[in-house]
N, C-alpha and C positions, 0 to 999 in steps of 0.2 A: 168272259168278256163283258157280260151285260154286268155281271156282278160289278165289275169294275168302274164301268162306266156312272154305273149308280152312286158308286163311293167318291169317283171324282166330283162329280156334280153336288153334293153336300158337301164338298170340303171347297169347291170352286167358288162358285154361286150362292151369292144371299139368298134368304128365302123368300125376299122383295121383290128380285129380278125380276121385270119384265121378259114377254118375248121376243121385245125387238132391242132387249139391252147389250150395250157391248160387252158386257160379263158371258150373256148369251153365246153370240155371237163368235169372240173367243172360245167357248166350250165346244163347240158344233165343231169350228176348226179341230180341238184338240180330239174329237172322237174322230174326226174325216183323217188325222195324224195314226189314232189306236187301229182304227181298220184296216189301213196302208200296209203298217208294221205288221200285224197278224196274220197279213194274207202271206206275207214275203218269210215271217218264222216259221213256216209248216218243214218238217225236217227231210232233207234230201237226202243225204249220204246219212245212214244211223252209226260209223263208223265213227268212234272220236278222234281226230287228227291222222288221219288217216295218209297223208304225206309224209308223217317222223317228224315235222317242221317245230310242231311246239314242244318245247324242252323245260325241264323242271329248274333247271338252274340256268345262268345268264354263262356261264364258262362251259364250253363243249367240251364233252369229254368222249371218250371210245364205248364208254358203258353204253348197255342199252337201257337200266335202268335210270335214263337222263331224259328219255323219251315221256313225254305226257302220255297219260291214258293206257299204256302198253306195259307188259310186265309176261313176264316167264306164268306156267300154272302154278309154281311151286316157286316161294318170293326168296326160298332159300338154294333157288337154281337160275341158272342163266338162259337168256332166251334168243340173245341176239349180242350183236355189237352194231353201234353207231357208227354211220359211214356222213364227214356233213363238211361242206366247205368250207366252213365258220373255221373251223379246228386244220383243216389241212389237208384232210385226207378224202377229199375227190378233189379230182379224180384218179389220182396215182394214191390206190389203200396198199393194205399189205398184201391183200389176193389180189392182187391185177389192175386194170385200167376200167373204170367207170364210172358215167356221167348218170347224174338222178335224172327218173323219166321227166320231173318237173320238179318244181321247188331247188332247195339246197343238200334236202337229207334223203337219204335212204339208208337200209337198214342190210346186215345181214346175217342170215341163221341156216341150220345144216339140217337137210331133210335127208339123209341118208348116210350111215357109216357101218361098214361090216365088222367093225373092232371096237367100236364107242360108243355113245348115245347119240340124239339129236334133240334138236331145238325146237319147241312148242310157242312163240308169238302169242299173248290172248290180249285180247281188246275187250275193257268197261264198252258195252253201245250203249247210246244218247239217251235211250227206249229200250223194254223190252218191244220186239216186233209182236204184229200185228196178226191173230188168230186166223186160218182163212188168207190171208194175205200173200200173193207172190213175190216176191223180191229177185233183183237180180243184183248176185253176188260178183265182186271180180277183184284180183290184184295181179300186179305186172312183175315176172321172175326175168333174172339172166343170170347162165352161170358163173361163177366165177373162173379166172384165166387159170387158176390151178386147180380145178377141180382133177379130178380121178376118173369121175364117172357122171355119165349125164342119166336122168331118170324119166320116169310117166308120171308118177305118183303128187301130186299136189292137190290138195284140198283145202276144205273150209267147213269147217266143224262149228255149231251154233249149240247153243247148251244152257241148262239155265243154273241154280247157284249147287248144283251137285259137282259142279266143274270145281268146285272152292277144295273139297273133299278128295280130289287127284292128290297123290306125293309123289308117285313114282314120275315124275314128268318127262326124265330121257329116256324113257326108253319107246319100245315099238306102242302106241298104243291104237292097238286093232279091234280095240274093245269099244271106242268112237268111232262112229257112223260117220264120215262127211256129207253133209245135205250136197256140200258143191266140190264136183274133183275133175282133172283134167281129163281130156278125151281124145287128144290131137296125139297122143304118142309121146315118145320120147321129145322132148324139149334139149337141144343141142346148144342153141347160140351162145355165144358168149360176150355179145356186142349190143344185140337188140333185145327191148325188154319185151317179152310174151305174155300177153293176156291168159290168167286161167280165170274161164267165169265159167257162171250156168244160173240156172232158178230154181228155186224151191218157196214151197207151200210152208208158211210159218204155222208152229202150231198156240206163237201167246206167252209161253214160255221162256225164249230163246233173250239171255239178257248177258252173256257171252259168245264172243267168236273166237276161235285158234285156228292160226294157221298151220299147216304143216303134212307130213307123209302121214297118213293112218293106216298104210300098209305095212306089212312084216316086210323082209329083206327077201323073204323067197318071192315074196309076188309084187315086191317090185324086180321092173323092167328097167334093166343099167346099158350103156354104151359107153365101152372108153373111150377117154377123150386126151388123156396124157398116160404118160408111161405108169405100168401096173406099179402100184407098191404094194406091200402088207395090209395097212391100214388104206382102203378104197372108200371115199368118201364122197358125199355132192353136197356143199357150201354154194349159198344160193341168196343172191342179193332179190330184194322184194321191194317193192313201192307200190302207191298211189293203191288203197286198199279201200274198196268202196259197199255198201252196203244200201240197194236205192229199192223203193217199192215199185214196181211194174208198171203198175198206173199209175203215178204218178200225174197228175195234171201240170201239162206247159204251162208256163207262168211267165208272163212278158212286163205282169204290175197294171195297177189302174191309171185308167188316163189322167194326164199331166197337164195341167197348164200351170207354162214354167215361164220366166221373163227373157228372152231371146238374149243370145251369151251368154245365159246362164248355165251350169251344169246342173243333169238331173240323171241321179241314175235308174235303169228299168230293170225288173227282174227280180231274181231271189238272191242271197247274196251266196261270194263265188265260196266254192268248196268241192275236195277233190269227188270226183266221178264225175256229178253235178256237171262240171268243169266244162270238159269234154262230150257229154252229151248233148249237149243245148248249140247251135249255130244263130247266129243272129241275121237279118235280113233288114234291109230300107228300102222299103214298099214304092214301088210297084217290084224293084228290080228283084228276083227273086230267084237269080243264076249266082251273081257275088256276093258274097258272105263276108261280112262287114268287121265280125267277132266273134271269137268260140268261148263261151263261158256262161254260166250261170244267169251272171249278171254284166250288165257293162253301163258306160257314162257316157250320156252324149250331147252337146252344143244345144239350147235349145235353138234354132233356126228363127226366123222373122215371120214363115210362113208356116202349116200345118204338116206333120210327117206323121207316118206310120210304120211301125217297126212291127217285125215278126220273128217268135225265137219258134226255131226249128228244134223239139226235142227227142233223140232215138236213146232209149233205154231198152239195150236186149233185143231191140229189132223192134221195139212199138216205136211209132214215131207218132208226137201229138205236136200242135200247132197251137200259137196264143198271137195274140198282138195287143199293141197299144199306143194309142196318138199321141202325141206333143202336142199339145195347144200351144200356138205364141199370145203369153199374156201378160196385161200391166199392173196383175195383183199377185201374183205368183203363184207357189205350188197349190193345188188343193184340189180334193177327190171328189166332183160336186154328187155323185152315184151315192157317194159314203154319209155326205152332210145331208142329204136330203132324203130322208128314210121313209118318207111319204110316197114315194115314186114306186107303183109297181109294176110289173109286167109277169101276166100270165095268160094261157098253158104254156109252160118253158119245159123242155121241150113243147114246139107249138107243129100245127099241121096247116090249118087253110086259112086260120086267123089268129091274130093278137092282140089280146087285152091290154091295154095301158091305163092304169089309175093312178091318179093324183088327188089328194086330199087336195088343193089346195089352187087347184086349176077348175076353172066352169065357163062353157058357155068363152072360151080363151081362143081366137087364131093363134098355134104353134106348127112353128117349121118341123117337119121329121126328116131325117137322112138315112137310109140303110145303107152299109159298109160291110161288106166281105170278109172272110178271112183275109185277102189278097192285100188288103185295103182298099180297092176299088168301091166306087160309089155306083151303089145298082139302082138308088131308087130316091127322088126327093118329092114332097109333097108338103102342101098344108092341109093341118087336122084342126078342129072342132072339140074339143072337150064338152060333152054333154053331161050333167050329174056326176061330173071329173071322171068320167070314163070315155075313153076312145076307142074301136076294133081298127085293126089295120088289116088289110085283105094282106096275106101270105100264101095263098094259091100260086103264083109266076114263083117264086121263091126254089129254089133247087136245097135240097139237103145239105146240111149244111152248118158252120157258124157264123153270127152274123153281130153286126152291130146298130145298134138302135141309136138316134145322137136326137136330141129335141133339142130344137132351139127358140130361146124364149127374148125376151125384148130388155132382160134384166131379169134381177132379183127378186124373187117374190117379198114384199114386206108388209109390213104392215103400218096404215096411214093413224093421222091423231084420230080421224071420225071415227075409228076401227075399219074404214075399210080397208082390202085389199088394194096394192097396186104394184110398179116396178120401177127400179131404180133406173138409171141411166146406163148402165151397163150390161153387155150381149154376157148371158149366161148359158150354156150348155149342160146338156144332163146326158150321161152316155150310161147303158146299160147293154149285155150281153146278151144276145136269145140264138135256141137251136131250131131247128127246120128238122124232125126225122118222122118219114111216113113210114 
């Protein structure tokens, strides 16, 4: 990023510009723009199209090779058939009746045949995963209406490019380990889709995923479910296949001030797992839940709001927020453009450094805010040799938000000295409280 930034500003900016020029001026914007974006690219789901949704050609077809990013192990075997309402077939396909968990596509392949082969799914991920790293795996099965037999056996195999080197693709292959496999028993339904997740420890390597049974036929575990034939089979429709690292930090986006009616979206942008794990909230209220996704769009209001996205990945649940400023210059990150501002020990204990290049010997407003969005605390500070302590003793454990407010822009006058524009400018930064 710095690299970048550097290259913009030589190709942006003369080598004449002043510091208060609007060549400036506009750069500061465009880095407070690179920050925003960087923070919102960090990758959630490592799964690529993990819905079925994006397809290689504009004409749906049954192939499964139509499906982006998805492909059989062996490019000269089949891995699946496309199920997608573009084409017709949901939700009345050839096996039975069903609707996609979400989107328009879903897929489906055969994890068990006592006469044939079966279906191997593998996924290009975004990344290889992260050494050390936990992730939590998950995709949603139902059987089909004419299955034969319902089974245990579902997994999630990660591998790296030795997986290329597989031919034999249909058959049993028990020679793969699944890091992720079912645990709940046989899976019966044929109407509701069934989550199969779990976690596992990446080892760096893993820069494929397949889905499928890596059990032999003896040790999977079958239940009939229509009348016996010959060939006893389980065809098994799959969706929403996600791929998320455990810690993951909640991500609600940097504060906004946006111009009232305007729309401004918060968040990371939407995608499947993501999706579903993240709730959203409008501060104080913290019982109704406004939106489930990732990301979402909201009105900017006339007055001040606080949103909170609630995120549960695998049973962690982390918390973010972020305000709406109502304002008459619009978007802009002032945390990002003002890279003078710091604050440390972060985590902090019984106090808090605030430095500022560019403040001395300055009356500024400070507000602390809660996770909740609650205001716990206002005072005026004193910058002395552009440093401030804030006593954080009363403070409970915790995240919190720091908001300074100054009388305007800092700029700079003809005399060279410092002063401030006519307009209320705000600086908001994040800090932890853990003893």
């Amino acid at each position: 990023m710095t690299l970048i930034i550097k290259q913009l500003k030589n190709w942006l900016l003369p080598t004449n510009s002043s510091l208060n020029s609007k060549s400036n001026r506009h750069f500061l914007m465009l880095v407070a723009f690179l920050f925003f974006f960087s923070g919102k690219a960090q990758i959630a789901n490592y799964v690529n199209n993990g819905g079925f949704e994006t397809l290689l050609t504009s004409s749906v077809t049954s192939g499964f090779d139509a499906v982006k990013y998805w492909g059989p192990l062996d490019t000269n075997q089949t891995a699946s058939f496309l199920f997608s309402e573009v084409s017709g077939t949901v939700p009345y396909c050839s096996t039975g009746f069903q609707f996609p968990r979400s989107g328009g596509n879903f897929i489906l392949t055969q994890f068990f045949c006592n006469t044939c082969g079966r279906f191997y799914p593998r996924n290009r991920l975004k990344q290889n995963l992260q050494a050390g790293k936990t992730y939590c795996a998950k995709y949603y099965v139902v059987n089909t209406n004419n299955n034969r037999v319902a089974i245990d056996k579902f997994g999630m195999c990660f591998g790296d490019s030795s997986m290329d080197t597989i031919t034999k693709c249909m058959g049993q292959l028990t020679y793969l380990n699944p890091q992720v496999e079912n645990t709940t028993g046989i899976i019966t339904d044929t109407l509701n889709w069934i989550p199969i997740t779990g976690t596992f420890v990446a080892t760096g390597n893993e820069k494929y995923m397949v889905i499928g049974n890596f059990r032999s036929n003896a040790a999977t575990n079958t239940l009939q479910l229509n009348t016996p034939l010959s060939t006893q089979s389980a065809d098994i429709y799959v969706d929403d296949v996600s791929v998320i690292d455990l810690n993951l930090p909640a991500y609600a986006g940097p504060d906004i001030y946006g111009i009232p009616t305007n729309m401004v979206y918060l968040g990371r942008p939407q995608d499947v797992g993501i999706d579903e794990a993240c709730i959203w909230y409008k501060l104080p209220n913290t019982t109704t839940a406004i939106d489930t996704a990732a990301g979402i769009t909201v009105t900017v209001a006339s007055v001040t709001n606080t949103y909170m996205v609630k995120q549960d990945i695998c049973g962690l649940i982390k918390y973010d927020t972020v305000i709406v400023y109502a304002s008459g210059v619009g978007l802009v990150n002032s945390s990002a453009v003002d890279n003078s501002l710091k604050m440390y020990p972060n985590p902090a204990t019984d106090g808090l450094n605030i430095e500022c290049a560019i403040l001395n010997n300055e009356n500024i407003q400070f507000e602390i805010v809660n996770s909740l969005g609650q205001l716990v605390r206002v005072e005026e500070i004193v910058f002395k040799n552009n440093v401030v302590i804030i006593n954080t003793k009363e403070l409970k454990n915790g995240v919190y938000r720091l908001i300074l407010s100054s009388p305007g822009t800092r700029v700079l006058n003809k005399d060279s000295s410092f002063g401030w524009n006519d307009n209320l400018q705000k600086y908001s930064k994040r800090f932890v409280i853990a003893r």
